[in-house]
Structures are given as structure tokens and as C-alpha cells.
C-alpha positions as CSV (number, residue, x, y, z in Angstrom):
1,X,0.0,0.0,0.0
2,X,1.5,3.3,-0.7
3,X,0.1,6.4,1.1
4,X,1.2,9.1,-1.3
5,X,2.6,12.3,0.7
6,X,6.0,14.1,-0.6
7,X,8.6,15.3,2.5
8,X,7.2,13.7,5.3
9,X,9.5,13.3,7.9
10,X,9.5,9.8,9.6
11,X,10.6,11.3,13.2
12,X,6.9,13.0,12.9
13,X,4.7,10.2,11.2
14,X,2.9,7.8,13.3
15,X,1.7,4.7,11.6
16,X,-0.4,2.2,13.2
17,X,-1.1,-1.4,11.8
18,X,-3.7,-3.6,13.8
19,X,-4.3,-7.4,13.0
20,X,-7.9,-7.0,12.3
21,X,-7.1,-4.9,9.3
22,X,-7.0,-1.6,10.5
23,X,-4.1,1.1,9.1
24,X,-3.8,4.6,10.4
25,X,-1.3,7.4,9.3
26,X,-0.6,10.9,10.8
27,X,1.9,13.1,9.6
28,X,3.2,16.5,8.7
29,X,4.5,17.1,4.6
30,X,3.9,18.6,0.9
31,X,5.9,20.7,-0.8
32,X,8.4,23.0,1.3
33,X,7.1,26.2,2.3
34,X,3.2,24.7,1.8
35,X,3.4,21.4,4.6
36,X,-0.1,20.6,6.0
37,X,-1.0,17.7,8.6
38,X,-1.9,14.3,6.6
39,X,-4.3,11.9,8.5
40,X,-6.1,9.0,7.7
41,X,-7.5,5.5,8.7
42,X,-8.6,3.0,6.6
43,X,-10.3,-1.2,7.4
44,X,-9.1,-3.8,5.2
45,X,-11.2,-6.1,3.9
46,X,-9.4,-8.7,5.8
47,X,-7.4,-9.6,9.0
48,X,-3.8,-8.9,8.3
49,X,-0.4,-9.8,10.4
50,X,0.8,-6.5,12.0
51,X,3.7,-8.1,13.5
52,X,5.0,-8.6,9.7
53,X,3.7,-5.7,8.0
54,X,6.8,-3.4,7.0
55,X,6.6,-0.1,6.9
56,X,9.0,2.6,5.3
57,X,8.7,6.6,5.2
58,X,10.2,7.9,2.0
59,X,11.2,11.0,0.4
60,X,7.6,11.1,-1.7
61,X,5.5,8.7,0.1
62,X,4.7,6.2,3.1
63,X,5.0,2.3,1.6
64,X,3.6,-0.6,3.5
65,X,4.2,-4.1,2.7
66,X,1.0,-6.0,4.2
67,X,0.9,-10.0,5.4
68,X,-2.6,-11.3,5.0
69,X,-3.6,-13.3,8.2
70,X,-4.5,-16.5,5.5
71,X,-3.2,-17.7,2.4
72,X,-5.3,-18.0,-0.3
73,X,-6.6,-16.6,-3.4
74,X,-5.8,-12.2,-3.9
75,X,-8.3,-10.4,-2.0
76,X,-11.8,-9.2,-4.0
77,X,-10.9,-5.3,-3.0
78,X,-8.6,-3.8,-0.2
79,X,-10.9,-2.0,1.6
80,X,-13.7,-2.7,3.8
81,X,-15.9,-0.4,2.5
């Protein structure tokens, strides 16, 4: 997944990944001169496993490589909703 915000800094982002599926980012970036406060949550269709979910803050975006919970066929959608 690849949450798409240039310049943030990974001192200020806090990402949260929960086994039932649940992802939540909050952090400061955009261009210099114009940064704003970037928040969001979002439910997976699925349970996933948080313990081996990566995450990586990067000069133009936040990437997460997610574990699903089972094995199996690719998932219908991502999200929940």
C-alpha cells in the first residue's frame, strides 16, 4: 500500500497497523514552504499480520508491505468499505 505524501518526515509520522485490518497514518508534509497535517485511517477487507507488515517513510510517500492473516486466493478489493 502506498500512502502518497512528498517530505514527510519519519521522526513526525505515526503509523499504526492492527491485526484485524485496521491502518492509520498521521503526519506533517507537501511541498516545502506549503506542509499541511496528513491523517487517515482506513479497514481492510481482511485480517492482516501487524507483526509482519513493514513499513518505510520515504522521500515522496509512506509504503507498507502488508501479510494477510491467511493464504489463499488475492483479496476481491482492499478496503472494507
Amino acid at each position: 500500500m502506498t500512502i502518497t505524501v512528498p517530505n514527510v518526515r519519519s521522526s513526525d509520522a505515526q503509523i499504526k497497523v492492527l491485526d484485524e485490518g485496521l491502518i492509520y497514518f498521521k503526519g506533517t508534509g507537501g511541498p516545502a514552504g506549503d506542509e499541511h497535517l496528513y491523517e487517515m485511517s482506513v479497514q481492510l477487507l481482511h485480517p492482516i499480520k501487524a507483526a509482519e507488515t513493514k513499513c518505510g517513510v520515504e522521500a515522496r510517500s509512506v509504503q507498507l508491505k502488508i501479510v494477510k492473516k491467511e493464504k489463499g486466493p488475492y483479496w476481491e478489493r482492499l478496503l472494507k468499505d
